[in-house]
PDB file of N, CA, C and O in Angstrom:
ATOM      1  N   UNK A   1       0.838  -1.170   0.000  1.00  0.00           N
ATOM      2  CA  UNK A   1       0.000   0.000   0.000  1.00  0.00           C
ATOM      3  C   UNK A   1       0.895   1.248   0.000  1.00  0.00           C
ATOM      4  O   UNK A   1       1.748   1.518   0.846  1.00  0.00           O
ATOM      5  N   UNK A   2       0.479   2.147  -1.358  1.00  0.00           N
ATOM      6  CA  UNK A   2       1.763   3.156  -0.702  1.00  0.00           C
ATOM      7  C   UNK A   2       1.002   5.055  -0.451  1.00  0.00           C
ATOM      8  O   UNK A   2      -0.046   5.665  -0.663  1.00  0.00           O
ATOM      9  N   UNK A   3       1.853   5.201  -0.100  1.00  0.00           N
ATOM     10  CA  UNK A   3       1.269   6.415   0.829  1.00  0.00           C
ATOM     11  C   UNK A   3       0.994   7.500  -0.405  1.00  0.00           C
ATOM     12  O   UNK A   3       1.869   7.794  -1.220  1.00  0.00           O
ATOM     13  N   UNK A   4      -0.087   7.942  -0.418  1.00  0.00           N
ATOM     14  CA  UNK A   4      -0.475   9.165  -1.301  1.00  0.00           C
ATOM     15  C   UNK A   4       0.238  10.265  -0.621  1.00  0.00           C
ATOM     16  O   UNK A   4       0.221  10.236   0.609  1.00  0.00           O
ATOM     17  N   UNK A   5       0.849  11.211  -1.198  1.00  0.00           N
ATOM     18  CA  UNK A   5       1.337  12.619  -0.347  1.00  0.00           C
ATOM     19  C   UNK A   5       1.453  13.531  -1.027  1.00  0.00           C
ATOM     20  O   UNK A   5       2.585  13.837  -1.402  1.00  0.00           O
ATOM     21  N   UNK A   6       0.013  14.500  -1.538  1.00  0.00           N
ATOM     22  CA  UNK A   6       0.116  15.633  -2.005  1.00  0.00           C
ATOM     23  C   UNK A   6       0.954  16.952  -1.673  1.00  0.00           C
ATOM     24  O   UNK A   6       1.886  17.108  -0.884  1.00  0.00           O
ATOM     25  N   UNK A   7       0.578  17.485  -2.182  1.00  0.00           N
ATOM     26  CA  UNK A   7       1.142  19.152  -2.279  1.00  0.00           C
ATOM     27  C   UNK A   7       0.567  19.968  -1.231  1.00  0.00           C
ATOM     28  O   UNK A   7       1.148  20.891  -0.658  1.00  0.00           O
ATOM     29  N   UNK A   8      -0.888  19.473  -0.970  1.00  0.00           N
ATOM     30  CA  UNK A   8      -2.051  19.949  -0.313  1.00  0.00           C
ATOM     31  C   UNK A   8      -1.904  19.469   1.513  1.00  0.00           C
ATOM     32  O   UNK A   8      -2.130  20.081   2.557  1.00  0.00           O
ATOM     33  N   UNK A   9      -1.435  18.134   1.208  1.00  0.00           N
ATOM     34  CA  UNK A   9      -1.209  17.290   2.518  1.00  0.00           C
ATOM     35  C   UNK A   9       0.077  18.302   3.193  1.00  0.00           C
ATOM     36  O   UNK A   9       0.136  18.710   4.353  1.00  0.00           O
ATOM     37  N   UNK A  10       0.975  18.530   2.172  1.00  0.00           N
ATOM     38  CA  UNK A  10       2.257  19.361   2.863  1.00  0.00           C
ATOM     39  C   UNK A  10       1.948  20.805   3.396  1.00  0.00           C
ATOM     40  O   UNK A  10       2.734  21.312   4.196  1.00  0.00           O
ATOM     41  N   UNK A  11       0.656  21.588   2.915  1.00  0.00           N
ATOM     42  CA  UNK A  11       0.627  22.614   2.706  1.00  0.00           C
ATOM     43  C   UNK A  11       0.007  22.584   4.471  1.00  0.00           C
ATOM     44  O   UNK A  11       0.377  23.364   5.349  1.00  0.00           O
ATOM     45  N   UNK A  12      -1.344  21.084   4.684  1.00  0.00           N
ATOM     46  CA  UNK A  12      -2.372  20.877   5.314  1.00  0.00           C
ATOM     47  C   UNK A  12      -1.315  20.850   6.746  1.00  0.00           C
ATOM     48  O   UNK A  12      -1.754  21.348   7.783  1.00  0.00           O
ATOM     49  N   UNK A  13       0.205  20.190   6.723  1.00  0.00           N
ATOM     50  CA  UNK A  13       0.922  19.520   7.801  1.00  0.00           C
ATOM     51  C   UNK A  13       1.436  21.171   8.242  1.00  0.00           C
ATOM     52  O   UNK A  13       1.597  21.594   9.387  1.00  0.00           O
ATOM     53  N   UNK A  14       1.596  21.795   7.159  1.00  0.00           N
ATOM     54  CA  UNK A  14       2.416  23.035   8.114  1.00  0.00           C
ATOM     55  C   UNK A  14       1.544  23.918   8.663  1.00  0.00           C
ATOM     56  O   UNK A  14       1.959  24.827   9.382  1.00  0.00           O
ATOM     57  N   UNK A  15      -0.143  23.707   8.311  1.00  0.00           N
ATOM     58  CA  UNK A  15      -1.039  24.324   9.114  1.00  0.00           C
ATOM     59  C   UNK A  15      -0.803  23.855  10.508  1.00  0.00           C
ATOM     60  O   UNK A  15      -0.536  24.585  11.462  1.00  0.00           O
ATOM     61  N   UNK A  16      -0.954  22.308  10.528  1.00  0.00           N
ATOM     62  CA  UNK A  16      -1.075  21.870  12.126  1.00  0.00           C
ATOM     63  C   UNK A  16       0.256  22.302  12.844  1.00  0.00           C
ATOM     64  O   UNK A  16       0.294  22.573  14.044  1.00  0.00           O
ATOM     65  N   UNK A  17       1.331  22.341  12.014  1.00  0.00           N
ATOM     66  CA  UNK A  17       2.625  22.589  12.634  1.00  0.00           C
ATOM     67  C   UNK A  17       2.003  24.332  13.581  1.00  0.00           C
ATOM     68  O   UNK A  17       1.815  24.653  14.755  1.00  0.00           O
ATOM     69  N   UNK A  18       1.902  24.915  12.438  1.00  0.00           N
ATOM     70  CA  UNK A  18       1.532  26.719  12.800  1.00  0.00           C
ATOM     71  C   UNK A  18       0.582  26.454  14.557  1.00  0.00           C
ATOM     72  O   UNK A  18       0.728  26.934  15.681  1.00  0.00           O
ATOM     73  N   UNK A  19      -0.238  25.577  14.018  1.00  0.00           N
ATOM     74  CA  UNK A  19      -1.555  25.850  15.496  1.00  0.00           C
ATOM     75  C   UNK A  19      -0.556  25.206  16.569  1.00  0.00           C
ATOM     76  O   UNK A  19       0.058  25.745  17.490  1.00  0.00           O
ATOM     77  N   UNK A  20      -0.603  23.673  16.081  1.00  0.00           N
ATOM     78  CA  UNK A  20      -0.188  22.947  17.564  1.00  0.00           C
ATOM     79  C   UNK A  20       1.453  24.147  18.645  1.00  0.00           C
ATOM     80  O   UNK A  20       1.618  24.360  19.846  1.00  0.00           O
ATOM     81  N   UNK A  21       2.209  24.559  17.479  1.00  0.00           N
ATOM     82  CA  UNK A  21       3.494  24.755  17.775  1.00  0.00           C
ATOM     83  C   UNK A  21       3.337  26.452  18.121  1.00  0.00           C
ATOM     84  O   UNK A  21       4.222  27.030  18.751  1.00  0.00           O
ATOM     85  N   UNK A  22       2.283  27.065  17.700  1.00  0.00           N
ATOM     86  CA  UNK A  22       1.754  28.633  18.610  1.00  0.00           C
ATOM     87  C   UNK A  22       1.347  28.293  19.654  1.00  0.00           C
ATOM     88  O   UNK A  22       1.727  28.951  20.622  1.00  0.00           O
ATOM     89  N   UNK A  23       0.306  26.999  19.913  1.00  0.00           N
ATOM     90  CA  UNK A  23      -0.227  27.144  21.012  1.00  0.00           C
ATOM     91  C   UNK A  23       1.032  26.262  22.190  1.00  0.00           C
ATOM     92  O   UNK A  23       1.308  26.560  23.352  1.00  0.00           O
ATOM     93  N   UNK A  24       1.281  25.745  21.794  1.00  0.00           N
ATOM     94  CA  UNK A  24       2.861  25.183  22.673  1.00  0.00           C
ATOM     95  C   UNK A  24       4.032  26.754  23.013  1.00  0.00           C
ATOM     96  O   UNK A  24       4.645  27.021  24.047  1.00  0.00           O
ATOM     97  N   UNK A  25       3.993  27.282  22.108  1.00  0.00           N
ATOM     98  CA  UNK A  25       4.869  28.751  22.585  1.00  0.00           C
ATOM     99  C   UNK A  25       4.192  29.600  23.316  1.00  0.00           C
ATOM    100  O   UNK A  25       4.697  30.502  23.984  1.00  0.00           O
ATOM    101  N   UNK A  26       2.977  29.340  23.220  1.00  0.00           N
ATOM    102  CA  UNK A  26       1.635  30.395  24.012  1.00  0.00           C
ATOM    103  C   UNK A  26       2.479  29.344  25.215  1.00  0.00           C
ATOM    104  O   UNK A  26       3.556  29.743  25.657  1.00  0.00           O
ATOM    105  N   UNK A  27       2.081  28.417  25.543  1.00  0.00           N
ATOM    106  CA  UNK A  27       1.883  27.556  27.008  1.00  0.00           C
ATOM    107  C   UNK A  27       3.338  27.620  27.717  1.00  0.00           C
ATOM    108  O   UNK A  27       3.504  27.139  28.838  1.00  0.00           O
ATOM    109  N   UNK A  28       4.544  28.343  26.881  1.00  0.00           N
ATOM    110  CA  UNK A  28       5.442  27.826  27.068  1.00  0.00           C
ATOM    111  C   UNK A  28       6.188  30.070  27.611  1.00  0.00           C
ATOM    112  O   UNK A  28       7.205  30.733  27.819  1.00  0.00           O
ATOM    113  N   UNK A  29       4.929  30.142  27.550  1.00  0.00           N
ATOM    114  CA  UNK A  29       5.429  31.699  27.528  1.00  0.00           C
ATOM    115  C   UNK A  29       6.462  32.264  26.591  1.00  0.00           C
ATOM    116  O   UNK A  29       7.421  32.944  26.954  1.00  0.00           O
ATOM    117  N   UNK A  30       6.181  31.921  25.354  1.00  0.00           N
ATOM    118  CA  UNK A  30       6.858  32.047  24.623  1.00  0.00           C
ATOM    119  C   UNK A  30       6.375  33.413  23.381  1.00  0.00           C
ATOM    120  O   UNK A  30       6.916  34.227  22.633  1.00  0.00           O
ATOM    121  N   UNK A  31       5.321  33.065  23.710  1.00  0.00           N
ATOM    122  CA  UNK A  31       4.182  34.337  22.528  1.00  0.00           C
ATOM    123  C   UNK A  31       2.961  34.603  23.681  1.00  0.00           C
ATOM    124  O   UNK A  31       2.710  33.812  24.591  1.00  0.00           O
ATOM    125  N   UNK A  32       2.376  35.675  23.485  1.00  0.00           N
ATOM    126  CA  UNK A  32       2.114  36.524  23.847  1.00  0.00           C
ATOM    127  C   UNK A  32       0.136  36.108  23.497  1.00  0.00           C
ATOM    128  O   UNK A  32      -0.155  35.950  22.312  1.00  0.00           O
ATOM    129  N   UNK A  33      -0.718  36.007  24.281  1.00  0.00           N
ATOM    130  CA  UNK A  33      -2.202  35.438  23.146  1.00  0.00           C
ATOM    131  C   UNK A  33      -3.242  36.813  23.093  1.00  0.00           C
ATOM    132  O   UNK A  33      -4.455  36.907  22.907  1.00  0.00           O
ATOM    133  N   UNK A  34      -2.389  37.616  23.295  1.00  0.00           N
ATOM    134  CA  UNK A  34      -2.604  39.379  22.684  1.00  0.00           C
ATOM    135  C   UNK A  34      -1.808  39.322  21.496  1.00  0.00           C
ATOM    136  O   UNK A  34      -2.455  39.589  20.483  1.00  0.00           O
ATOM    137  N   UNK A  35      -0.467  39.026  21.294  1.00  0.00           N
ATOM    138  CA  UNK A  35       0.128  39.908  20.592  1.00  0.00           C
ATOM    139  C   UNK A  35      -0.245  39.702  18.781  1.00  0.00           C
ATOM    140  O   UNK A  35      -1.073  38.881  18.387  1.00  0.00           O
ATOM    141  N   UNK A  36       0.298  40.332  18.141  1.00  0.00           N
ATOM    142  CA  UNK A  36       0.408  39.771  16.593  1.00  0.00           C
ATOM    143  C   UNK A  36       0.472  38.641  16.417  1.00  0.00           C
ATOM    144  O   UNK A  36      -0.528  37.956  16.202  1.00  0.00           O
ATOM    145  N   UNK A  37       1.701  38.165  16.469  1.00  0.00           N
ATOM    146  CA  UNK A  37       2.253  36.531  15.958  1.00  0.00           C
ATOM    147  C   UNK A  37       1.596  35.633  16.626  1.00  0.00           C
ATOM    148  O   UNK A  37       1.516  34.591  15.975  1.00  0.00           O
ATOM    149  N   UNK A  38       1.080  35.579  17.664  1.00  0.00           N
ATOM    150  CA  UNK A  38      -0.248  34.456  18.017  1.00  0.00           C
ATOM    151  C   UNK A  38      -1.262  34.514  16.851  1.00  0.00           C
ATOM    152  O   UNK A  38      -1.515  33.626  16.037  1.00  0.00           O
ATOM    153  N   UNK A  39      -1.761  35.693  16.946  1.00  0.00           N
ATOM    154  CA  UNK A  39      -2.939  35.527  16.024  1.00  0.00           C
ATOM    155  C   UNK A  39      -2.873  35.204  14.501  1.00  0.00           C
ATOM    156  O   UNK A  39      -3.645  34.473  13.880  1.00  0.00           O
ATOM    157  N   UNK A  40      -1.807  35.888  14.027  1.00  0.00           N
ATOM    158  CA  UNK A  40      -1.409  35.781  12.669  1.00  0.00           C
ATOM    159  C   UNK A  40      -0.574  34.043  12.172  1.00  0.00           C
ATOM    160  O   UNK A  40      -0.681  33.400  11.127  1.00  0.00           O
ATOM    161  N   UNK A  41       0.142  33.783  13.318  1.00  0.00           N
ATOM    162  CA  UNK A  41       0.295  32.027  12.892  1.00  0.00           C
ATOM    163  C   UNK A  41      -0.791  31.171  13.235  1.00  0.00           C
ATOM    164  O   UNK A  41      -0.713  30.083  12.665  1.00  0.00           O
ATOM    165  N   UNK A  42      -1.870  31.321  14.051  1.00  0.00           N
ATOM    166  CA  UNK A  42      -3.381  31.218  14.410  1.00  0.00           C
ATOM    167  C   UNK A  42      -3.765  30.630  13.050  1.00  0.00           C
ATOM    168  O   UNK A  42      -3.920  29.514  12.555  1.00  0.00           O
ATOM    169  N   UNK A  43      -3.871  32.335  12.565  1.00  0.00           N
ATOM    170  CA  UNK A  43      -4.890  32.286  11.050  1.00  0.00           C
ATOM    171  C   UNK A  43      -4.148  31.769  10.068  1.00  0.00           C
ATOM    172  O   UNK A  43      -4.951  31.241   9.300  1.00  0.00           O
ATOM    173  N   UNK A  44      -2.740  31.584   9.546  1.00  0.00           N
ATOM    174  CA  UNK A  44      -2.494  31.289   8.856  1.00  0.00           C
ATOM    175  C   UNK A  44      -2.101  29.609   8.649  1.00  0.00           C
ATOM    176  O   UNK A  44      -1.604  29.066   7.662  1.00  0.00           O
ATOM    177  N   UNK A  45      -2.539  28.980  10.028  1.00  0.00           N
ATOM    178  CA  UNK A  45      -2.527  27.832  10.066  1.00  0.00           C
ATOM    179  C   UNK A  45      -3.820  27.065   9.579  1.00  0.00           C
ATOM    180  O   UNK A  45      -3.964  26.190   8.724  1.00  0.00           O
ATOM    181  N   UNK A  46      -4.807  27.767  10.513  1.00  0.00           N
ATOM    182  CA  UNK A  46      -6.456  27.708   9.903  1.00  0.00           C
ATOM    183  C   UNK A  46      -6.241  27.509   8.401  1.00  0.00           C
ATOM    184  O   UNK A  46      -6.407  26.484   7.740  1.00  0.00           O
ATOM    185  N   UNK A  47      -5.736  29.011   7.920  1.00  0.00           N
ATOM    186  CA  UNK A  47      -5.954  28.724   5.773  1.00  0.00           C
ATOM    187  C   UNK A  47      -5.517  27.788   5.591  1.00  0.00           C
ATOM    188  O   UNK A  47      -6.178  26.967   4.957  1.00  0.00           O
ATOM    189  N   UNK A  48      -3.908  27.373   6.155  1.00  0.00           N
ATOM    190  CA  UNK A  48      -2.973  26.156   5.405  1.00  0.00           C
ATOM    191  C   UNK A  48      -4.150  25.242   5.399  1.00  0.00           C
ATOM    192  O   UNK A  48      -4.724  25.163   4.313  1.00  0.00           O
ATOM    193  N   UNK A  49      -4.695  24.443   6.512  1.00  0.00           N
ATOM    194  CA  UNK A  49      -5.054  23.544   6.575  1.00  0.00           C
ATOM    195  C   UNK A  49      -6.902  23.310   5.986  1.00  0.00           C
ATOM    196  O   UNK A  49      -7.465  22.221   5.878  1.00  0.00           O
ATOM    197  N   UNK A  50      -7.491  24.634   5.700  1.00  0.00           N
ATOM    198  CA  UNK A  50      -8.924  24.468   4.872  1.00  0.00           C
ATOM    199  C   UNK A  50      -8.554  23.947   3.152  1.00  0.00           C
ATOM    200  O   UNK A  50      -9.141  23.327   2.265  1.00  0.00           O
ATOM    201  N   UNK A  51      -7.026  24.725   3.369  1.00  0.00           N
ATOM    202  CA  UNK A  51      -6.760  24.851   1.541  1.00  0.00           C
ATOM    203  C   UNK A  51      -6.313  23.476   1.229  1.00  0.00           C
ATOM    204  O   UNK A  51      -6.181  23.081   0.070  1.00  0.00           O
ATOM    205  N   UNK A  52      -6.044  22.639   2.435  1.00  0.00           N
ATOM    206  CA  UNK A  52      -5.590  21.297   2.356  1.00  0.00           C
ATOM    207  C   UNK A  52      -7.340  20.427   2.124  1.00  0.00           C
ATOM    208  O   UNK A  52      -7.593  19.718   1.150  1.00  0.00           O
ATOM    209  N   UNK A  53      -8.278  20.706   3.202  1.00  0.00           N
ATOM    210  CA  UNK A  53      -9.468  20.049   3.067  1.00  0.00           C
ATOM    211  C   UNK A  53     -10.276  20.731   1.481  1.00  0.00           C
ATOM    212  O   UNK A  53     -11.221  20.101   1.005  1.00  0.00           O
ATOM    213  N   UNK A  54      -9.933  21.630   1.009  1.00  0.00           N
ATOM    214  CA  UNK A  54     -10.663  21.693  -0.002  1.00  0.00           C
ATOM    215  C   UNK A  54     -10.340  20.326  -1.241  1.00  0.00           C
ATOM    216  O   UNK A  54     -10.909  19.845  -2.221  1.00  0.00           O
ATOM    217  N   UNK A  55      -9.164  20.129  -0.517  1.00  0.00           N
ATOM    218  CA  UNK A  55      -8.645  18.780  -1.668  1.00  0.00           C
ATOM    219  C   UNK A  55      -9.044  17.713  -1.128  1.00  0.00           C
ATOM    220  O   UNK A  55      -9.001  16.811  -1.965  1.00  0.00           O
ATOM    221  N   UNK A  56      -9.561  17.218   0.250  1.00  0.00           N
ATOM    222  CA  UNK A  56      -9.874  16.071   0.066  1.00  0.00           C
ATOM    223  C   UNK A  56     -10.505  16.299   1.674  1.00  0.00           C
ATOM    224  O   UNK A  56      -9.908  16.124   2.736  1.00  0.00           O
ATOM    225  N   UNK A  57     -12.068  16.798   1.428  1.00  0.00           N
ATOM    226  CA  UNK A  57     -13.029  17.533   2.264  1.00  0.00           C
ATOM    227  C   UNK A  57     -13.377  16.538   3.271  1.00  0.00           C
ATOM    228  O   UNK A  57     -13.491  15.334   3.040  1.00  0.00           O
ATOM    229  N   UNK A  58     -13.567  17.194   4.582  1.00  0.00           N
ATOM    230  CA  UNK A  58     -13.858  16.211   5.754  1.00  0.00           C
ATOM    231  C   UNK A  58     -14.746  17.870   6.662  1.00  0.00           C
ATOM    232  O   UNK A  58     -14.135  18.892   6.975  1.00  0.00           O
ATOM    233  N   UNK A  59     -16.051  17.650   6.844  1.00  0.00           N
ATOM    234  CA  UNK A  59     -17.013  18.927   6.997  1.00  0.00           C
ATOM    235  C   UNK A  59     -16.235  19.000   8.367  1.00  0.00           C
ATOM    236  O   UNK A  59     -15.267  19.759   8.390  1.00  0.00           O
ATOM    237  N   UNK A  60     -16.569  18.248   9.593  1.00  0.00           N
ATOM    238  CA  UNK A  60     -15.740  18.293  10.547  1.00  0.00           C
ATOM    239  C   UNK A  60     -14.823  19.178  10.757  1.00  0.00           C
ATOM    240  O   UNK A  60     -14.842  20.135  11.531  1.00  0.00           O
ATOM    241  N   UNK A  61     -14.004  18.822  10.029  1.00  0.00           N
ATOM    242  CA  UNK A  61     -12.430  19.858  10.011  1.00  0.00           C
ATOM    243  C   UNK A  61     -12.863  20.991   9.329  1.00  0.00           C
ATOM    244  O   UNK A  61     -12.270  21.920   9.878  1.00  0.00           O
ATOM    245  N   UNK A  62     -13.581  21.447   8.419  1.00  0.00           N
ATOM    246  CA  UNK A  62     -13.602  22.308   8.343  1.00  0.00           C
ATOM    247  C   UNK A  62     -14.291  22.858   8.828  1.00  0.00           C
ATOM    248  O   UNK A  62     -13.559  23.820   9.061  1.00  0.00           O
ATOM    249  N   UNK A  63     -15.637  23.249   9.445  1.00  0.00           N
ATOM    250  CA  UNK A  63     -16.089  23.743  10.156  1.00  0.00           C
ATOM    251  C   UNK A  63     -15.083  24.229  11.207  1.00  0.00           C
ATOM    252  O   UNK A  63     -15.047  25.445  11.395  1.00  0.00           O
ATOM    253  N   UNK A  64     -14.198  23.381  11.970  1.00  0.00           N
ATOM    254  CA  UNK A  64     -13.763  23.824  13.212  1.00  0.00           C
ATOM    255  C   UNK A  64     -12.794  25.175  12.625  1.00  0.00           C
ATOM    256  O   UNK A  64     -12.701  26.248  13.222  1.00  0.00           O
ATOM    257  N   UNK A  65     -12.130  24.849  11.357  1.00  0.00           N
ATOM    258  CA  UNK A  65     -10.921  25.908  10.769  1.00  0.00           C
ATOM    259  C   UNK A  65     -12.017  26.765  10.404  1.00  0.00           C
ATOM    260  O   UNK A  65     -11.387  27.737   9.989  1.00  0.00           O
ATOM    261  N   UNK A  66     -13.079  27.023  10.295  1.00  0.00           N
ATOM    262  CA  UNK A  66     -13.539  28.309   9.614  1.00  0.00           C
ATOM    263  C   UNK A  66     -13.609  28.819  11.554  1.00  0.00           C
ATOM    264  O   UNK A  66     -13.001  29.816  11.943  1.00  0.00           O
ATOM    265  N   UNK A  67     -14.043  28.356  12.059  1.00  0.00           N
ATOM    266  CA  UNK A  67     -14.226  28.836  13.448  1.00  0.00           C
ATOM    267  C   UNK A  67     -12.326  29.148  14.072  1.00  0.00           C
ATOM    268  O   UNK A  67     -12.001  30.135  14.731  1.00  0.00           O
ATOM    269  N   UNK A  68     -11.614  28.323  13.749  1.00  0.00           N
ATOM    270  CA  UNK A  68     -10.663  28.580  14.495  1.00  0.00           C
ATOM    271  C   UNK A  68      -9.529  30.159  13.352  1.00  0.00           C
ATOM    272  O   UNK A  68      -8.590  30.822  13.792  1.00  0.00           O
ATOM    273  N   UNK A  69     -10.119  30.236  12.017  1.00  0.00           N
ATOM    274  CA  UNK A  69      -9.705  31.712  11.634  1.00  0.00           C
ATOM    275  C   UNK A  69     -10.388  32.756  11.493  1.00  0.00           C
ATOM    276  O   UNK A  69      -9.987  33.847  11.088  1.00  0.00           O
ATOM    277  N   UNK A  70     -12.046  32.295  12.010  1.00  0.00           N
ATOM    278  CA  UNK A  70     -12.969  33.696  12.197  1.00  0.00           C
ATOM    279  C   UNK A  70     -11.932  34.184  13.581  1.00  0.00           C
ATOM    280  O   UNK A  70     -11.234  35.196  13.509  1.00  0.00           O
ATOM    281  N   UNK A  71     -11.958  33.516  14.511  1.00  0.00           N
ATOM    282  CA  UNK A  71     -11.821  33.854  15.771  1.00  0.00           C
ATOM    283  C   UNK A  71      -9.596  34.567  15.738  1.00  0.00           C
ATOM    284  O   UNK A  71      -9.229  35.551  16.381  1.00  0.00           O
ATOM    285  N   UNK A  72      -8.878  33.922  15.071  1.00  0.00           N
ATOM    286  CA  UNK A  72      -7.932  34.446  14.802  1.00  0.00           C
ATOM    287  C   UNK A  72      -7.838  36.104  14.400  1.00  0.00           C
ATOM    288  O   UNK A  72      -7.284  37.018  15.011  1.00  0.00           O
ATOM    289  N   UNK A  73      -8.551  36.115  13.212  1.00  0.00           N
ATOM    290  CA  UNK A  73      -9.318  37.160  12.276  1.00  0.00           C
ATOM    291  C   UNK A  73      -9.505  38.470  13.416  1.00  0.00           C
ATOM    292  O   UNK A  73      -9.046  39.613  13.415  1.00  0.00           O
ATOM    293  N   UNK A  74     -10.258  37.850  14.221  1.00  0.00           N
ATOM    294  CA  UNK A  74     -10.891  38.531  15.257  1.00  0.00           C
ATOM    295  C   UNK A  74      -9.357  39.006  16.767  1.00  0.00           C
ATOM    296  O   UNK A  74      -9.294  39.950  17.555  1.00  0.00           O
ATOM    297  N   UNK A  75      -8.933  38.470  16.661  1.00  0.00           N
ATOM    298  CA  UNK A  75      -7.425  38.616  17.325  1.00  0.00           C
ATOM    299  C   UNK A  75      -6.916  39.604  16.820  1.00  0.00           C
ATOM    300  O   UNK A  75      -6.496  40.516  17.532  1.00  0.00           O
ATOM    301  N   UNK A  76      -6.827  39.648  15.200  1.00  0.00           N
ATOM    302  CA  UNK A  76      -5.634  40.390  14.479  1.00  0.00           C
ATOM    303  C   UNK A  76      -6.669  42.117  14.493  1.00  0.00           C
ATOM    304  O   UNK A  76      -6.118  43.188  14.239  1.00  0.00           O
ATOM    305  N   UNK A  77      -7.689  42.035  14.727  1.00  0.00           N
ATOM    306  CA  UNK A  77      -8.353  42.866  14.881  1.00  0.00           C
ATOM    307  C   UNK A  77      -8.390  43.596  16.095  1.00  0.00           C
ATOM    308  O   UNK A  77      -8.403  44.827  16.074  1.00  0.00           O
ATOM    309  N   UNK A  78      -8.408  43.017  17.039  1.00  0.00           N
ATOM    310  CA  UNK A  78      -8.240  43.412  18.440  1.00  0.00           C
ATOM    311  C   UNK A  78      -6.942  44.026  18.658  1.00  0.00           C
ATOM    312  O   UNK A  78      -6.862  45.172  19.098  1.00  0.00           O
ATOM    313  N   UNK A  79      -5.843  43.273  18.352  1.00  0.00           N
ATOM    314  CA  UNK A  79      -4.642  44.108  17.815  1.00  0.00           C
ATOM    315  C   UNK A  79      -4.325  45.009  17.402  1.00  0.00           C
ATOM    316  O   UNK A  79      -3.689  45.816  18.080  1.00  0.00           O
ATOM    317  N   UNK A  80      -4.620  45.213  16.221  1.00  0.00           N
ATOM    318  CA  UNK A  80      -4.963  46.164  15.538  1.00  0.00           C
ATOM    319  C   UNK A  80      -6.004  47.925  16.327  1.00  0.00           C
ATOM    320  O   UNK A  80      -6.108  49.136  16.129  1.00  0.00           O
ATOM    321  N   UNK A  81      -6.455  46.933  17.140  1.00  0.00           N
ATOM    322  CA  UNK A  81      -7.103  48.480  17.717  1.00  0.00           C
ATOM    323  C   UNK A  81      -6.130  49.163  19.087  1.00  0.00           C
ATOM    324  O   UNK A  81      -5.806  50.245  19.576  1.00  0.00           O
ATOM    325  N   UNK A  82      -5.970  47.818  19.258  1.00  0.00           N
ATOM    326  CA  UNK A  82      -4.802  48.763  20.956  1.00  0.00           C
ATOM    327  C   UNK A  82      -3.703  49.420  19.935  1.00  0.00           C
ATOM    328  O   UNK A  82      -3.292  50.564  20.124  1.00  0.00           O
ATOM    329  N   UNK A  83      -3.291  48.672  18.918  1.00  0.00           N
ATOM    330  CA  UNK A  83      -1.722  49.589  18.444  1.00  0.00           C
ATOM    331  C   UNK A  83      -2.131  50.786  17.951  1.00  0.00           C
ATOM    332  O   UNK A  83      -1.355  51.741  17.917  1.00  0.00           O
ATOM    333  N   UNK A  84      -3.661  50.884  17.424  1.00  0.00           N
ATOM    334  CA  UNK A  84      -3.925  52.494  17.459  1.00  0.00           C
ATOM    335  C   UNK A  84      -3.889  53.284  18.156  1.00  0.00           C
ATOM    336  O   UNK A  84      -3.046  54.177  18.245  1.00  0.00           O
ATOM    337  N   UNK A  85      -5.352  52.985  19.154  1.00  0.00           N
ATOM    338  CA  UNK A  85      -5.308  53.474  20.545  1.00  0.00           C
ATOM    339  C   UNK A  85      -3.917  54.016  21.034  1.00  0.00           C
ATOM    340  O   UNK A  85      -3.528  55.169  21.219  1.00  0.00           O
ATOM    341  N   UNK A  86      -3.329  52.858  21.172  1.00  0.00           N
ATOM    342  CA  UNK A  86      -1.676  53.203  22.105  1.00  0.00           C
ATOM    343  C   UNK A  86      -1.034  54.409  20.804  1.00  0.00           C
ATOM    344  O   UNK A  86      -0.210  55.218  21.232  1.00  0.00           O
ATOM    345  N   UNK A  87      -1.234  54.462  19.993  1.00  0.00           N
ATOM    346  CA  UNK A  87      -0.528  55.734  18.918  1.00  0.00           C
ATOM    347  C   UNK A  87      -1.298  56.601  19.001  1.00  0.00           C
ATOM    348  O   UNK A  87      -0.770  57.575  18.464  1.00  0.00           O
ATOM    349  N   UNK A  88      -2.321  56.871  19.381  1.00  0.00           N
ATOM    350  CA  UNK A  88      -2.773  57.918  19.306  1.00  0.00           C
ATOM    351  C   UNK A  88      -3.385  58.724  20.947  1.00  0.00           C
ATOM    352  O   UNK A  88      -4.054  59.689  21.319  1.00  0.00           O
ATOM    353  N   UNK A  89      -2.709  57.700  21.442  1.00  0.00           N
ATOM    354  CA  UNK A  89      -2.656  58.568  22.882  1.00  0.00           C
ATOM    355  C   UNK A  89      -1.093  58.514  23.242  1.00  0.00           C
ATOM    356  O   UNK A  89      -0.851  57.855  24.253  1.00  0.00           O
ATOM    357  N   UNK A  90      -0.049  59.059  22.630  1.00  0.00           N
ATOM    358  CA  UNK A  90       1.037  59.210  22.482  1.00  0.00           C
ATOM    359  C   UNK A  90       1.506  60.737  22.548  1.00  0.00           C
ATOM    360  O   UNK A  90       0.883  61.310  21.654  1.00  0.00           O
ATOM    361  N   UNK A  91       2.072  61.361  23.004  1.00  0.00           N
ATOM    362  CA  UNK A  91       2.355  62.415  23.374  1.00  0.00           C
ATOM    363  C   UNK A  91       3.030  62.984  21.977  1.00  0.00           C
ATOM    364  O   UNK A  91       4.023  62.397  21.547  1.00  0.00           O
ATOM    365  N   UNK A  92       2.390  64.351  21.126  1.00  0.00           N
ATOM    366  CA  UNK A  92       3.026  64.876  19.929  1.00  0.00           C
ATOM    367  C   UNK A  92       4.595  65.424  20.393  1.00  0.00           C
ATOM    368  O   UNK A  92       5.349  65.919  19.555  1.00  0.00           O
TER     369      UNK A  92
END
């Protein structure tokens, strides 16, 4: 039996790498689950791994990745508002 191993599967493995290995640097005090790079290897693990199920679909998984890069999405946003905030209450 030999192992199928797309392009998609590689693309799908460095998603899980992105989540499992943020949330291990989160636990490890390593990243920050305010800062940028949480959220942004978050979401970009989510895409790797939908763009992997669009090739060989399992609803399951995807459902959870549309939920786990709305909610990223929603991080990079939150972000996005303190680094204003904090610039614009900054002394001219």
């Amino acid at each position: 039996m030999a192992l199928d191993y797309a392009w998609y599967d590689f693309v799908g493995n460095l998603g899980v790498l992105c989540i499992v290995g943020s949330y291990f640097a989160l636990q490890m005090d390593r990243l920050d689950s305010r800062g940028l790079a949480y959220s942004l290897i978050n979401g970009l693990g989510a895409l790797a791994l939908m763009i992997s199920l669009s090739f060989d679909f399992n609803l399951s998984s995807m459902i959870i990745e549309c939920f786990w890069l709305a909610i990223s999405l929603i991080g990079l946003w939150r972000w996005w508002q303190r680094r204003n905030k904090h610039t614009e209450n900054r002394p001219a």
